[in-house]
mmCIF file of the C-alpha atoms, coordinates in Angstrom:
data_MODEL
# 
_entry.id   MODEL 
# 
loop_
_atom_site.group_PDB 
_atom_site.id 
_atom_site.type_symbol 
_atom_site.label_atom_id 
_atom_site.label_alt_id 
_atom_site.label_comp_id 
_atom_site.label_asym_id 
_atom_site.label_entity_id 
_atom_site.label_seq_id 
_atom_site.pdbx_PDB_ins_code 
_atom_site.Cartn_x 
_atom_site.Cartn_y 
_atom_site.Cartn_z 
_atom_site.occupancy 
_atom_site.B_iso_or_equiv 
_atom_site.pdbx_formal_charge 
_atom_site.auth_seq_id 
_atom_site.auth_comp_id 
_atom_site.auth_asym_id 
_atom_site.auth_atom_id 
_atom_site.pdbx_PDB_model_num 
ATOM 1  C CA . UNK A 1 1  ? 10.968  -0.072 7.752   1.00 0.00 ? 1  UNK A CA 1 
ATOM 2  C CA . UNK A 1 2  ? 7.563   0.669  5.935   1.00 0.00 ? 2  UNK A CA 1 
ATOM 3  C CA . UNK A 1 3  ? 5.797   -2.620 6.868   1.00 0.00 ? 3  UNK A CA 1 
ATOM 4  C CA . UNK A 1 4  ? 6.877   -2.135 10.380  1.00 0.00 ? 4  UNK A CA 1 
ATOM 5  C CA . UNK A 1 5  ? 6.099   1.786  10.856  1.00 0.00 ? 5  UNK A CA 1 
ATOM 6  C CA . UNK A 1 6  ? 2.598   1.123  8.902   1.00 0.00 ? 6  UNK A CA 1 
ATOM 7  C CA . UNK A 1 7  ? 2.226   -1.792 11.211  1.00 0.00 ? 7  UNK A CA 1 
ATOM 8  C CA . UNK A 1 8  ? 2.257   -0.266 14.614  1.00 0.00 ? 8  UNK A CA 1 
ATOM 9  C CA . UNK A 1 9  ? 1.033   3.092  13.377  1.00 0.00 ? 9  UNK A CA 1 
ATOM 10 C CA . UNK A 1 10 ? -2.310  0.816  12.772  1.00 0.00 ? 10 UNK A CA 1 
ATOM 11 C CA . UNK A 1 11 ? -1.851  -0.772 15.902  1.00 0.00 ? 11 UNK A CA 1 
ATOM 12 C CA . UNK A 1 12 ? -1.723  2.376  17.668  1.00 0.00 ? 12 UNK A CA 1 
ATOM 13 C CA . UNK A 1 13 ? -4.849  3.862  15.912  1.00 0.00 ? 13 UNK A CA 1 
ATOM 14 C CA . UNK A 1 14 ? -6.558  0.404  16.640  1.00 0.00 ? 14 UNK A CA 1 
ATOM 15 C CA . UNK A 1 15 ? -5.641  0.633  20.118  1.00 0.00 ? 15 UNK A CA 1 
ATOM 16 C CA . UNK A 1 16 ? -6.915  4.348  20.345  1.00 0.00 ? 16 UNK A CA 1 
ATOM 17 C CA . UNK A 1 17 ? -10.229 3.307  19.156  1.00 0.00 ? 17 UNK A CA 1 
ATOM 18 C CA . UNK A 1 18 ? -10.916 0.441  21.504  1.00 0.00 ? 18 UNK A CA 1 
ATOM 19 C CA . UNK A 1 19 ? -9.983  2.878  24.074  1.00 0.00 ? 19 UNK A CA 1 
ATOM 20 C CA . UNK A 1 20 ? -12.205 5.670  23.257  1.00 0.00 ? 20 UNK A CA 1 
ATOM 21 C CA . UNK A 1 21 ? -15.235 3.398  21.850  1.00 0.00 ? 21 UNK A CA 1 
ATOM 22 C CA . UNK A 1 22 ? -14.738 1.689  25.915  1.00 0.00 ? 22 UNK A CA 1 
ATOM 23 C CA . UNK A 1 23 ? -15.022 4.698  27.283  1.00 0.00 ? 23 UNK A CA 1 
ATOM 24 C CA . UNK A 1 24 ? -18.061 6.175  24.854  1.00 0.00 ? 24 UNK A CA 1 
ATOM 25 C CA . UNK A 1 25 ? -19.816 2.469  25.327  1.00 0.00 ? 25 UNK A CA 1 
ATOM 26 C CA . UNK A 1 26 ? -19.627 2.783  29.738  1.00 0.00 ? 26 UNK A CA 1 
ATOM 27 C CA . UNK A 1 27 ? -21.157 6.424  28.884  1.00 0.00 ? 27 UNK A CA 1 
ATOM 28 C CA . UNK A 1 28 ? -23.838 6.619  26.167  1.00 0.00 ? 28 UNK A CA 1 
ATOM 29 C CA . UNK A 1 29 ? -26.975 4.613  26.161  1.00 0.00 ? 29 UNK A CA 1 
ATOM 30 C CA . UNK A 1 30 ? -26.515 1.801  23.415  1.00 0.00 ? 30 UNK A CA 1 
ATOM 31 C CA . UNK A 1 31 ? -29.424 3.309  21.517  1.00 0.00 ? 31 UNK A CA 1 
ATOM 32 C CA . UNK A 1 32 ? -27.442 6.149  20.928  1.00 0.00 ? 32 UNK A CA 1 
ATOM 33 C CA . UNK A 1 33 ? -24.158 4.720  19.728  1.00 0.00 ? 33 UNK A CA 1 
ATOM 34 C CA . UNK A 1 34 ? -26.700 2.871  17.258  1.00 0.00 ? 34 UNK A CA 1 
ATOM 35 C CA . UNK A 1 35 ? -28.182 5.818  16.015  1.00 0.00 ? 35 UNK A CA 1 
ATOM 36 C CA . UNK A 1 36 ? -25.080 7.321  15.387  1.00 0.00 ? 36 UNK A CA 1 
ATOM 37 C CA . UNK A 1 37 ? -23.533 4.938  13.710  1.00 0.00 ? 37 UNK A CA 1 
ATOM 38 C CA . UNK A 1 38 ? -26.693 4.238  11.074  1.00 0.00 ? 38 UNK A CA 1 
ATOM 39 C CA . UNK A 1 39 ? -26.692 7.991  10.896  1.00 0.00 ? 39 UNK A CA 1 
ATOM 40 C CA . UNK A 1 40 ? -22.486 8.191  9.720   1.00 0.00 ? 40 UNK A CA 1 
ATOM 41 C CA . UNK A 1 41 ? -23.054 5.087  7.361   1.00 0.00 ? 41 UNK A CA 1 
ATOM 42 C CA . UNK A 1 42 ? -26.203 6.881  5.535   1.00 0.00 ? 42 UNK A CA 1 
ATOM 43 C CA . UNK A 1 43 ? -23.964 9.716  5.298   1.00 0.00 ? 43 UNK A CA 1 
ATOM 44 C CA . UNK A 1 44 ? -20.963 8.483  3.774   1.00 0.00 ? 44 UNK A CA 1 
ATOM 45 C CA . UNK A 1 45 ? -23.817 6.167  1.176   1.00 0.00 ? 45 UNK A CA 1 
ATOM 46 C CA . UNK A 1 46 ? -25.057 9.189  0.197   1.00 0.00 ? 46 UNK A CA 1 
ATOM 47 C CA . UNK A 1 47 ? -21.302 10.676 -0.321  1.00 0.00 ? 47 UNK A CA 1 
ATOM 48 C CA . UNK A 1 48 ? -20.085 7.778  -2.188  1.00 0.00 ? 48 UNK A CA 1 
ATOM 49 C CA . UNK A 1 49 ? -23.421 7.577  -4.383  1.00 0.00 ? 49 UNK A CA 1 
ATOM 50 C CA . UNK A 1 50 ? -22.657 11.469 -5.401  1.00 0.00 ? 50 UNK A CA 1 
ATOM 51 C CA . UNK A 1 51 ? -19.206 10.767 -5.905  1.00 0.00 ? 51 UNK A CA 1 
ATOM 52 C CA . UNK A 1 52 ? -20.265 7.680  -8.489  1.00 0.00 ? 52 UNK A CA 1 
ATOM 53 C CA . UNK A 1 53 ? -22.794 10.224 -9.999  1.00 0.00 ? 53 UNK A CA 1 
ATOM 54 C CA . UNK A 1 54 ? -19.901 13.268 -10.716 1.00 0.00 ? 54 UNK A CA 1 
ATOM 55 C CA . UNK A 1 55 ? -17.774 10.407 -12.045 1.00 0.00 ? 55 UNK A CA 1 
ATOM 56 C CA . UNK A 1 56 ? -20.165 9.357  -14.573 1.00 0.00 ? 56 UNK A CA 1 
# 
């Protein structure tokens, strides 16, 4: 029962963001999405480095 809820709950949250990055993608100019995305992966680096930091 696990495997199979955990299964199709990713599914369904893979699904959801095929849909939504389609629909973004027909919308934004490509430069944008790009921009974005190298702006949310700085973001979380920086997170993660802090995070490392506290830890120590």
């Amino acid at each position: 029962g696990t495997w199979i809820g955990s299964t199709i709950g990713m599914v369904a949250a893979d699904a959801l963001a095929i849909v939504v990055g389609a629909v973004l993608g027909r919308h934004l100019p490509e430069k944008v999405i790009r921009y974005v995305a190298a702006a949310a992966f700085a973001v979380f680096a920086v997170l993660l480095l802090g995070e490392g930091v506290r830890a120590v």
